[in-house]
C-alpha positions in Angstrom: 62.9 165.9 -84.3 60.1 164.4 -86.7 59.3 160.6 -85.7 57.9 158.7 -88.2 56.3 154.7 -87.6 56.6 152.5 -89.8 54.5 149.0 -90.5 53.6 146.3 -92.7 53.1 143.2 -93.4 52.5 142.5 -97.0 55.2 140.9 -98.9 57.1 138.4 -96.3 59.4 140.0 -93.3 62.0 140.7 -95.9 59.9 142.9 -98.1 58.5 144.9 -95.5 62.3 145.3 -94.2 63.3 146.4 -97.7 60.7 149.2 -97.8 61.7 150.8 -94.6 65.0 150.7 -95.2 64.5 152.4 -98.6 63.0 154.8 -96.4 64.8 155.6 -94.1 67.5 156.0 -97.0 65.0 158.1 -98.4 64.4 160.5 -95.9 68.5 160.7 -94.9 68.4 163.6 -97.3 66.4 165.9 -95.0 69.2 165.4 -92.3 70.4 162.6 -89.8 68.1 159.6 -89.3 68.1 157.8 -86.4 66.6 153.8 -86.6 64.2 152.2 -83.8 64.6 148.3 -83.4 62.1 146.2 -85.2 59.0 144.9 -83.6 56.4 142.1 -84.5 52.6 143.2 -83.8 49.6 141.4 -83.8 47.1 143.4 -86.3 45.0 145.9 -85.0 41.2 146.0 -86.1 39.9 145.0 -90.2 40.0 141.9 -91.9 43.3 140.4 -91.4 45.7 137.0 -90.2 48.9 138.2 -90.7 51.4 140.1 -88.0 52.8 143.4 -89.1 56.5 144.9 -88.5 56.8 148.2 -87.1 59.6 150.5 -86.7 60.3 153.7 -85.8 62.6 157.0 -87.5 63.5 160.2 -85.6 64.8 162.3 -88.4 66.8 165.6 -87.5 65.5 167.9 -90.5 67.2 170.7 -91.4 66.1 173.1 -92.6 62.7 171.9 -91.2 59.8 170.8 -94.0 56.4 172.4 -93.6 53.8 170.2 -92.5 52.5 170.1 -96.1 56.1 169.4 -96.8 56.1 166.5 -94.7 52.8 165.0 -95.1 53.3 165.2 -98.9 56.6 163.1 -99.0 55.3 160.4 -96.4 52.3 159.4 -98.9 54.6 159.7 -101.7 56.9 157.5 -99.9 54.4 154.9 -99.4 53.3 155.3 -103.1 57.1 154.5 -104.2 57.0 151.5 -101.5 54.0 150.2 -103.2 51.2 151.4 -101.0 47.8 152.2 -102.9 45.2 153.9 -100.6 42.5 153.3 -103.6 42.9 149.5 -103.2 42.8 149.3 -99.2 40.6 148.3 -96.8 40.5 150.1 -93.9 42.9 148.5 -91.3 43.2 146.0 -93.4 47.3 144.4 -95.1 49.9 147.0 -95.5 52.8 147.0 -98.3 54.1 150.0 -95.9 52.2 152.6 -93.8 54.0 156.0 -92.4 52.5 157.7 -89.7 53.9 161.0 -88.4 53.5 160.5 -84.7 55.4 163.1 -83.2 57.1 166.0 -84.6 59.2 167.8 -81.3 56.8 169.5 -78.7 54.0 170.7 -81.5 50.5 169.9 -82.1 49.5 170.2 -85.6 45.3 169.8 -86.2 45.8 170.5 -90.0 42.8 169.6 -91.7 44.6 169.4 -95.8 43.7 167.1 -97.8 46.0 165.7 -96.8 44.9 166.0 -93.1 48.3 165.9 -90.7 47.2 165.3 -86.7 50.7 165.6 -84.4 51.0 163.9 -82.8 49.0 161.2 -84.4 45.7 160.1 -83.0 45.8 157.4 -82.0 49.4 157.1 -80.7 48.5 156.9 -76.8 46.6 153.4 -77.9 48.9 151.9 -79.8 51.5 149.7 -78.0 52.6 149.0 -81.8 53.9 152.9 -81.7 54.6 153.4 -78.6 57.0 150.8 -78.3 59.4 152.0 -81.1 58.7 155.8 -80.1 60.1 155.1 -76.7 63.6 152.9 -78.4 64.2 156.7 -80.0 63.0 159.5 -77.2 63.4 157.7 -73.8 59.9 156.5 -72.0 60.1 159.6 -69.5 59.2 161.5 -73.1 56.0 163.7 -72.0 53.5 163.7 -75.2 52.8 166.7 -76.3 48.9 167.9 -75.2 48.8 164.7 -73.7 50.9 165.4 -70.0 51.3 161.7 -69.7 55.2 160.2 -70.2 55.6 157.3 -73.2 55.8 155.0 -70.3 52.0 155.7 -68.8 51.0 155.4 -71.9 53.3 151.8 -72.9 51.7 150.5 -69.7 47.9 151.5 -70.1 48.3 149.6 -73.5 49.6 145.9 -71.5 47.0 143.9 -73.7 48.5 144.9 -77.0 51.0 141.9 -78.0 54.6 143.8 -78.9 57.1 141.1 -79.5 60.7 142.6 -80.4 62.5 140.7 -83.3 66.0 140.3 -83.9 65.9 142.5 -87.3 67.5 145.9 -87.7 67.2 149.3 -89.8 70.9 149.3 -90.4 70.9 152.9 -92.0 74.3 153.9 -93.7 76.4 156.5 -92.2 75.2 159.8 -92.8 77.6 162.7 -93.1 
């Protein structure tokens, strides 16, 4: 089980919907996707006003991608969605960002380019993540290399404002 987060919050609510969906569609060719619900975030570090969306994707792969594979497709997925890494400012407004957070029990350090961390970094510190993670693998999830369950983690994070909205991923039917 690969689970991706998604976020943004360039574009209006709409937009940024649009780009997830697309995908989620996207990815529905590597197997069955499964969609967290939809969460509004306050932004986390740079130079910004604006809240950002954030989702979540479990996506049952089969045959499984390498994690070249993998970490290819997500940037090129955020190129497609309109993402430009040469234009950004570090933590700064998002058309989309895809992070791979967790990819079954493995810990990948790969340094590339690109460079693919599972799961991702900064995952125990980000309410933002966790929150979605947890709609998709249950809070009693343990972390891999971390010991601790999604839900020590959720509550260590209390000052982070998570505010779940009333959108949905509807993702069609697959198979």
């Amino acid at each position: 089980m690969i689970v991706l987060g998604l976020g943004g919050n360039v574009g209006g609510d709409e937009h940024v919907l649009a780009r997830m969906r697309r995908v989620a569609e996207s990815l529905g060719s590597w197997g069955r996707v499964r969609a967290s619900r939809v969460y509004r975030t306050g932004p986390v570090g740079g130079p910004q006003q604006l809240d950002f969306l954030n989702a979540a994707l479990a996506i049952e792969a089969s045959p499984e991608p390498t994690p070249r594979e993998l970490i290819d497709t997500v940037q090129e997925l955020e190129r497609l969605c309109g993402r430009d890494r040469s234009a950004e400012v570090r933590w700064g407004p998002r058309a989309i960002d895809i992070d791979v957070l967790l990819w079954g029990a493995r810990v990948i350090d790969r340094e590339g380019p690109p460079r693919l961390r599972v799961p991702h970094e900064h995952l125990a510190t980000r309410r933002f993540a966790l929150a979605p993670v947890i709609d998709l693998m249950g809070e009693d999830f343990v972390v891999p290399g971390d010991r601790r369950t999604l839900r020590a983690l959720y509550e260590a994070t209390a000052g982070q404002r998570v505010d779940l909205t009333d959108f949905r991923l509807d993702i069609p039917s697959q198979g």
